[in-house]
Structures are given as C-alpha cells and as structure tokens.
C-alpha positions in Angstrom: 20.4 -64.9 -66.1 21.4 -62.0 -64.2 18.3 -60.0 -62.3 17.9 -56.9 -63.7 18.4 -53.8 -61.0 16.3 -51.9 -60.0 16.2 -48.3 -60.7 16.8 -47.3 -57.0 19.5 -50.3 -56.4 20.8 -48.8 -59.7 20.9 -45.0 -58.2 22.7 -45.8 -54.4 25.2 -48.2 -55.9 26.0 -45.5 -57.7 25.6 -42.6 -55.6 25.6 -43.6 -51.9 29.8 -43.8 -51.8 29.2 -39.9 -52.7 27.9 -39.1 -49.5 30.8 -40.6 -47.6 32.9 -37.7 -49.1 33.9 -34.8 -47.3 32.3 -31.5 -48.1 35.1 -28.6 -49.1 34.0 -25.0 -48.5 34.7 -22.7 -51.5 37.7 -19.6 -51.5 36.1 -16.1 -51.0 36.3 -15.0 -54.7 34.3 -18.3 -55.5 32.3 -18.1 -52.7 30.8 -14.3 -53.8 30.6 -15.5 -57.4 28.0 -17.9 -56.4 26.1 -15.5 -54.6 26.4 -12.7 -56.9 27.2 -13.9 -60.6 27.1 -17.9 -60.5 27.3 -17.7 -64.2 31.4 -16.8 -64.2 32.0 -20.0 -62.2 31.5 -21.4 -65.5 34.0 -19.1 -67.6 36.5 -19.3 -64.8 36.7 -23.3 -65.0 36.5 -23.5 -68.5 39.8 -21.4 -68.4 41.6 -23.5 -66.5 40.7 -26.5 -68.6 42.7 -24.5 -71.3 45.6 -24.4 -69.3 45.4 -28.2 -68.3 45.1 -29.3 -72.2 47.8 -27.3 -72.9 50.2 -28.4 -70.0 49.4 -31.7 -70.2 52.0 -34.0 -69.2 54.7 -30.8 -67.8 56.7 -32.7 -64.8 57.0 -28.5 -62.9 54.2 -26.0 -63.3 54.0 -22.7 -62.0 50.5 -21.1 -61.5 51.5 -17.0 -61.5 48.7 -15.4 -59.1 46.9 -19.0 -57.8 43.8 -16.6 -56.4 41.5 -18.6 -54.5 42.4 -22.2 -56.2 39.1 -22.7 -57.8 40.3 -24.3 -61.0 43.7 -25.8 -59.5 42.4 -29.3 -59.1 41.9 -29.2 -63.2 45.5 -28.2 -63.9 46.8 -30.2 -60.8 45.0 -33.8 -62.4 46.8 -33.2 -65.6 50.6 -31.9 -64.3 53.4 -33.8 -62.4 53.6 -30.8 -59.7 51.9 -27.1 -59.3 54.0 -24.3 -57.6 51.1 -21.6 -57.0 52.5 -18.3 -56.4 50.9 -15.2 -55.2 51.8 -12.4 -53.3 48.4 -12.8 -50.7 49.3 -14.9 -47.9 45.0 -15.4 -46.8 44.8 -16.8 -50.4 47.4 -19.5 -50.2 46.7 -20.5 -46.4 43.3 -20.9 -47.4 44.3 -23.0 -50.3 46.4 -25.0 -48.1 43.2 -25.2 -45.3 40.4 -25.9 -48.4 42.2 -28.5 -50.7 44.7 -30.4 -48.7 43.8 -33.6 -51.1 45.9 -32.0 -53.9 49.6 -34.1 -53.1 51.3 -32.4 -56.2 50.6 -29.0 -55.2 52.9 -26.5 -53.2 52.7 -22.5 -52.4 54.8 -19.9 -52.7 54.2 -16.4 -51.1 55.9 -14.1 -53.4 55.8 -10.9 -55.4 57.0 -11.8 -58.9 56.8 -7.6 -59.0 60.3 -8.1 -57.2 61.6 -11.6 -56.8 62.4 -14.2 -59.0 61.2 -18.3 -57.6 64.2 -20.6 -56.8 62.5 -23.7 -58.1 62.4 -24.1 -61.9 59.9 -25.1 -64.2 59.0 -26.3 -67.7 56.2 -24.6 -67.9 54.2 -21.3 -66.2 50.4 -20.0 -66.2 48.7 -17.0 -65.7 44.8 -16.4 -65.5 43.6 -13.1 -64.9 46.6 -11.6 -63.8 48.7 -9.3 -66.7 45.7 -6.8 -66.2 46.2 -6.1 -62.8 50.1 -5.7 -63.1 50.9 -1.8 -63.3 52.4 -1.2 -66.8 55.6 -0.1 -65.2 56.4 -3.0 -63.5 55.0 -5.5 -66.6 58.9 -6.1 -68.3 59.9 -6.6 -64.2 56.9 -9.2 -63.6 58.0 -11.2 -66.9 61.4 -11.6 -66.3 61.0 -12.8 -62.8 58.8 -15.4 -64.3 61.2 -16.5 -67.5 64.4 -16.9 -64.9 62.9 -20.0 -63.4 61.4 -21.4 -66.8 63.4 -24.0 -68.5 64.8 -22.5 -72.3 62.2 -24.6 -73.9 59.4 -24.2 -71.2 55.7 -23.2 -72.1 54.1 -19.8 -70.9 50.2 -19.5 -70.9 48.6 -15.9 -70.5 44.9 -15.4 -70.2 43.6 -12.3 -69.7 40.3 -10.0 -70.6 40.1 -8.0 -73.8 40.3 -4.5 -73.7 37.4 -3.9 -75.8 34.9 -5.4 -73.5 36.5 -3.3 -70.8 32.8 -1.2 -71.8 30.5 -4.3 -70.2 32.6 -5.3 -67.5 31.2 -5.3 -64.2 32.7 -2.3 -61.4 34.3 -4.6 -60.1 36.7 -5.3 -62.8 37.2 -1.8 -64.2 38.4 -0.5 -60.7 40.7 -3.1 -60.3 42.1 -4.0 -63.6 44.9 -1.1 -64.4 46.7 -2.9 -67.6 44.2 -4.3 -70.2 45.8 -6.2 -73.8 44.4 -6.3 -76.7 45.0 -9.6 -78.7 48.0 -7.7 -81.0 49.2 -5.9 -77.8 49.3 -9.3 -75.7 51.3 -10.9 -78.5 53.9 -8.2 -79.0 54.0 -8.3 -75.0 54.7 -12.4 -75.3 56.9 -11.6 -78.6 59.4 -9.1 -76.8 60.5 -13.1 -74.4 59.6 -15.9 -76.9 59.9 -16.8 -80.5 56.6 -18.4 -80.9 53.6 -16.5 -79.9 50.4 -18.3 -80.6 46.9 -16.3 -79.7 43.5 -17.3 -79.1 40.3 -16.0 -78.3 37.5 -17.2 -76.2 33.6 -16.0 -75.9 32.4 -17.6 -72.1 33.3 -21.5 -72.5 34.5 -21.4 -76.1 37.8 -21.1 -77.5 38.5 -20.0 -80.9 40.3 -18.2 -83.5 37.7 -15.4 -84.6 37.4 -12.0 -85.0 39.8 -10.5 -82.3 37.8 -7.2 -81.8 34.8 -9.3 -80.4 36.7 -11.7 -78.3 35.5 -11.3 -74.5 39.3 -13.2 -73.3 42.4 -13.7 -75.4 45.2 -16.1 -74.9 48.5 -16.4 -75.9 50.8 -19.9 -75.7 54.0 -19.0 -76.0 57.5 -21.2 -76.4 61.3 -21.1 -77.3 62.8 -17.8 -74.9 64.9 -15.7 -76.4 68.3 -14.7 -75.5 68.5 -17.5 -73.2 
C-alpha cells in the first residue's frame, strides 16, 4: 500500500515549482486598476475570454488597439498567431519588455485611423476601442481593418453601452468620444458584414437580455460584403 501524503508534502509538491517562476510586472493601465478599482481587472479578463472562445482555433488574429496586454495571454493560448496593433509605441514596447513568453505574438505600431496592415488575417478583435475612435474617422478605421481580413474572416467588437455612460467613472466619460448602443453597434457592423450577431454582458456574464440595461455589448460579425 502506498503511504498516504501528508498535507504539507501534498502542498510543496504541488506548489514549490511555482516559486521557481519568474515574477512579470503588470502594464500601467493594469497596474492603476489594481490600485484604484481592482474590481475591473475582473470585467477586463472576462472580456477577453469572449474573444478567445470565439476565435478559437483562427491560424491569424489581429488584436485592434492591444492596450497594455493584460488579457493577450487568454486570446494568445487559444490562436495560432496574435498581430496586436496600436498606434502607442510605450504600450507595445512594454508588451514586448513584460510578456516575452508569448512566441505567437507580434506588434504592430500603426494608426488603423490611416493605414491599412500588410499581413492578413482570418479573424480581428477589438476591446474597448470603437468608443474612443472620433465618429468621423469610424467608416476610415473599419475599412483599414476589413482590407487585411480574409472574405470569410471573423470581426469581434466590444465596447461600453451608451446608456451606462451616466455611472461611468471620469475617467471614461472624458475619454470615450463615440459611445454604441446595442442597435447602433449592429447597424455599424451591418454597413461591412452580412451576419451581425449581438450580445450583452453585465461584469463577468454574457447574455442576450434586455439591451437598455446591458453595462457592454458585443457584436460577432462574419461573411464581408462587397468583397
């Protein structure tokens, strides 16, 4: 008969390997989330979980507007390779400097305002992004995006709901200039793609309800038009 462990042989065979690990430093949005609202950590990851169910298995992935890289890793597991565009050269070098254990992960410094990537995709993502595009520039920003996603490619769009623009924190109402509502995010999606598909989401929880009272909305979209 085998000798049953103990409960602290148990714990370091199980925990001890941890320690060997290299500690990574968080990106400065994360980093001032964790001081000052820990809780959105939460909604932020839970986000790009979403986006990594929905992508799952896509060889070419573009992340439109990568931010800090917080939830990268989650999309990066479940993808073949992540281009992460942005327009903020401190946010991608400290990408590069924080998570150099992501192999499948390259970065782009762009401004999808006015330029279009030369590597193509079969599918793209956006987080928290549309709303901070100025409304003059939106069909401009879209395009560039569709020109390097394959015909039958995938295009994810989260974004915050206009109607909880009331309880959003100062931060977010100086900064974000172009809110959708769930009906105005899909006729935004329908104007590129024949199949528009929305959802809501309250914190960590995804759903179909009552649009009006949706904190985020989504919308998956496939099949381009004109193309």
């Amino acid at each position: 008969m085998n000798t049953p462990k103990s409960a602290e042989d148990a714990y370091r065979e199980g925990t001890d390997y941890q320690f060997e690990q290299e500690e990574l430093s968080l990106g400065p949005w994360t980093s001032y989330s964790l001081v000052h609202d820990p809780k959105h950590m939460a909604f932020v990851l839970a986000r790009y979980k979403f986006v990594a169910k929905m992508l799952h298995g896509k060889q070419q992935v573009f992340e439109v507007g990568s931010g800090d890289g917080f939830g990268l890793p989650i999309v990066a597991q479940e993808v073949g390779h992540v281009y992460c565009i942005d327009w903020d050269t401190r946010l991608l070098e400290g990408n590069q400097r924080r998570l150099p254990h992501l192999k499948n992960v390259s970065y782009l410094h762009m401004d999808l305002n006015k330029e279009t990537p030369t590597v193509q995709a079969d599918a793209a993502y956006s987080i928290d992004v549309i709303e901070h595009i100025e409304p003059a520039k939106e069909d401009a920003f879209v395009k560039n995006i569709l020109r390097c996603l394959a015909p039958d490619g995938v295009m994810v769009t989260g974004t915050p709901n206009v109607t909880a623009s009331a309880h959003a924190s100062p931060r977010s109402q100086a900064q974000h200039i172009n809110l959708k509502s769930l009906e105005s995010l899909r006729e935004l999606m329908s104007r590129y793609f024949e199949n528009v598909f929305m959802f809501g989401m309250n914190d960590e929880v995804l759903h179909t309800g009552y649009a009006p009272m949706c904190h985020y909305i989504w919308a998956v979209a496939s099949g381009q038009k004109n193309r």
